[in-house]
N, C-alpha and C positions, 0 to 999 in steps of 0.2 A: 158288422158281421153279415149283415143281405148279400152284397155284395158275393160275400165267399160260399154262403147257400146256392145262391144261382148257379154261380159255374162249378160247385160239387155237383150238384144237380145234373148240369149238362155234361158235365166229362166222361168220357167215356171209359165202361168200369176198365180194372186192371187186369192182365194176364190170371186165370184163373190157377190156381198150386192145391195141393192136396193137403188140406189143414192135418194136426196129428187128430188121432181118433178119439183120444184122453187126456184129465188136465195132469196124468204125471208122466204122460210125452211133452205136451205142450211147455212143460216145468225141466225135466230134464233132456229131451232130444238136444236143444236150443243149443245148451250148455257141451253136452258131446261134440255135437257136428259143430262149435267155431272153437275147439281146446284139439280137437283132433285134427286141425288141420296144420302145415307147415307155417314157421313162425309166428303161431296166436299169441305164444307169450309175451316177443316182442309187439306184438301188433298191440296187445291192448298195455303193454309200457307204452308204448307209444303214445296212446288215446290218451293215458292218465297223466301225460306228462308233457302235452301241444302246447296246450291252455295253461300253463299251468302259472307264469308270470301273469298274464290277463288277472287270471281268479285272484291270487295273491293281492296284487293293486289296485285291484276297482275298489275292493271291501274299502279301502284308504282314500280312494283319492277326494271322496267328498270331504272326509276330517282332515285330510290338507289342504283343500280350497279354500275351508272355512278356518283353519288353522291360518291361512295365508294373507285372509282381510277381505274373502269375498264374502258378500251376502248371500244367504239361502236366494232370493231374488234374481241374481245376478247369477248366479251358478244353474239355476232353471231355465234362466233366458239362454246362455251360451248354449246348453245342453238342447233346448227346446230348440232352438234357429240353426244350429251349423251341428251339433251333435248327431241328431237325427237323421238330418242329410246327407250326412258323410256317411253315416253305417247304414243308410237304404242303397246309396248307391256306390258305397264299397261293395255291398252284398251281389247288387248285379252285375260290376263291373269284376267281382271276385268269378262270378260262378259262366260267364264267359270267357274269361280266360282260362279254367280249368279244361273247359270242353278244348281248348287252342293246344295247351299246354302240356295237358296230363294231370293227373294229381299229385303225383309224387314230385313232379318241378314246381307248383303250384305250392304244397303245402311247403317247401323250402323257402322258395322265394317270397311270398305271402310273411311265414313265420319270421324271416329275418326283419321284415318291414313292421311286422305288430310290434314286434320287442323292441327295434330301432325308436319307434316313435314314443316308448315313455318315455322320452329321452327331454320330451316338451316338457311333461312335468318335472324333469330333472332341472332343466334349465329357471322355471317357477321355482323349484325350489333353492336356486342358488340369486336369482333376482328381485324375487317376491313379486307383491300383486303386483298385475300388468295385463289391461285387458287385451291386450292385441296378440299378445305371446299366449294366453288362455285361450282365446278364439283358435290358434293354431297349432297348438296341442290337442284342443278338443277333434277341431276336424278331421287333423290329418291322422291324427291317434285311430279315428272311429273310424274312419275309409279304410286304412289297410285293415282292423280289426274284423271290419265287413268282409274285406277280399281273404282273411284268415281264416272266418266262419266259414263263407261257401264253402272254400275248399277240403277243410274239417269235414261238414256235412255232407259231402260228396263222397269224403274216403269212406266217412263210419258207415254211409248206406251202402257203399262197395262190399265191405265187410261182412254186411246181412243177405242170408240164404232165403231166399223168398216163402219158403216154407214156414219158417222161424221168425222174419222178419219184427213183428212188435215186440218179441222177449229176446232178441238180439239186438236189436235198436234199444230197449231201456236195461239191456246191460251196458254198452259201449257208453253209451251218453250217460248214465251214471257216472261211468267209471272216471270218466273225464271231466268230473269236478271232484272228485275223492279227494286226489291229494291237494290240490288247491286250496280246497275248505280247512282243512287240517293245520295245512302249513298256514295262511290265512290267520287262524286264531293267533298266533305268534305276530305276528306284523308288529304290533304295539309296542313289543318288550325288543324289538330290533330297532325301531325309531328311536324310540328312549334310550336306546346305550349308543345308537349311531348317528341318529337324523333323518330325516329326510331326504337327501340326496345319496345316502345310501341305499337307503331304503329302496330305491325309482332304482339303482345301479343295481343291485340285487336282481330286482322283477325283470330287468333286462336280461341278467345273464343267465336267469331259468331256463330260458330257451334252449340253451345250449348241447342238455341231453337230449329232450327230445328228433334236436337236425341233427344229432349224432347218430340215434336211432334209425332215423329214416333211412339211412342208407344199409341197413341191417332188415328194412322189409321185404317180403317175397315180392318178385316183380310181377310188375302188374301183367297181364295177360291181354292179350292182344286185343283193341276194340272197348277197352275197359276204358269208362271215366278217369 
């Protein structure tokens, strides 16, 4: 954590904004001024329903690994060596191409590539253990996941009126693990009537409202991330 003291430290503060005067502006302005604007309702389906295969699978996929004949050991080592790596540098290789890209091409293209790659665990679960095909589900799974976050975290901060910004920031990011978590509890009782390979085929095809949605957002505004 030093580290990230010093260059808080050194950074230079932010644009100053006019905080609200009360904690029942600060509690309700937030809530007005992002429901009052064109397409919030879609915007925040949107939010609650990016991630939403991601949240569903992860809950899973260590009682499938180990369901599969990997060792807790063994599943730490993959995760700890190429896990890591691939979601640090999907994150920055994600959050360059949005600045190239846009967000809205960004969180399309990104989104198709996170849902495509549970695809590795689909494959585990129709081959079973196999460390090579584990090593390459983990990596490539966690690199676009990276390249899906940044651009997530790019739209949800677009979203926030600099005013508002921390009670708009933990409303959206809230809200996009809501249904997740929900649907999530259920995971177990769909493996059990279905398996495993359906289950990964599932988590995949969540996606699909979400990039339905996006094309349903207000367009971005010129100079916008």
């Amino acid at each position: 954590m030093l580290p990230m003291i010093v260059i808080t430290w050194r950074a230079p503060e932010p644009e100053a904004v006019r905080p609200p005067r009360t904690v029942a502006d600060a509690f309700t302005k937030p809530f007005l001024d992002f429901f009052s604007r064109q397409g919030a309702v879609v915007g925040i389906a949107f939010v609650m329903l990016y991630k939403l295969g991601d949240y569903v699978a992860s809950g899973m996929i260590q009682p499938f690994l180990i369901k599969t004949g990997f060792s807790g050991t063994e599943i730490a080592a993959w995760y700890k060596a190429v896990g890591f790596a691939a979601m640090t540098f999907g994150v920055l290789l994600g959050g360059g191409m949005v600045a190239k890209l846009g967000s809205r091409k960004a969180l399309l293209l990104f989104g198709i590539l996170a849902s495509a790659t549970n695809s590795g665990y689909l494959a585990l679960a129709i081959v079973g253990k196999n460390h090579a095909l584990l090593a390459a589900a983990i990596g490539i799974h966690n690199l676009c996941s990276g390249m899906a976050e940044a651009a997530f975290m790019a739209f949800l901060m677009s979203l926030c009126n600099k005013s508002f910004s921390a009670t708009q920031y933990a409303l959206l990011s809230s809200a996009s693990t809501v249904v997740g978590r929900t649907l999530g509890a259920g995971s177990g009782y769909l493996i059990s009537a279905a398996g495993w390979p359906v289950f990964f085929a599932t988590t995949m095809a969540m996606a699909a409202p979400a990039l339905v949605l996006l094309g349903f957002l207000p367009k971005e505004k010129p100079g916008s991330p």
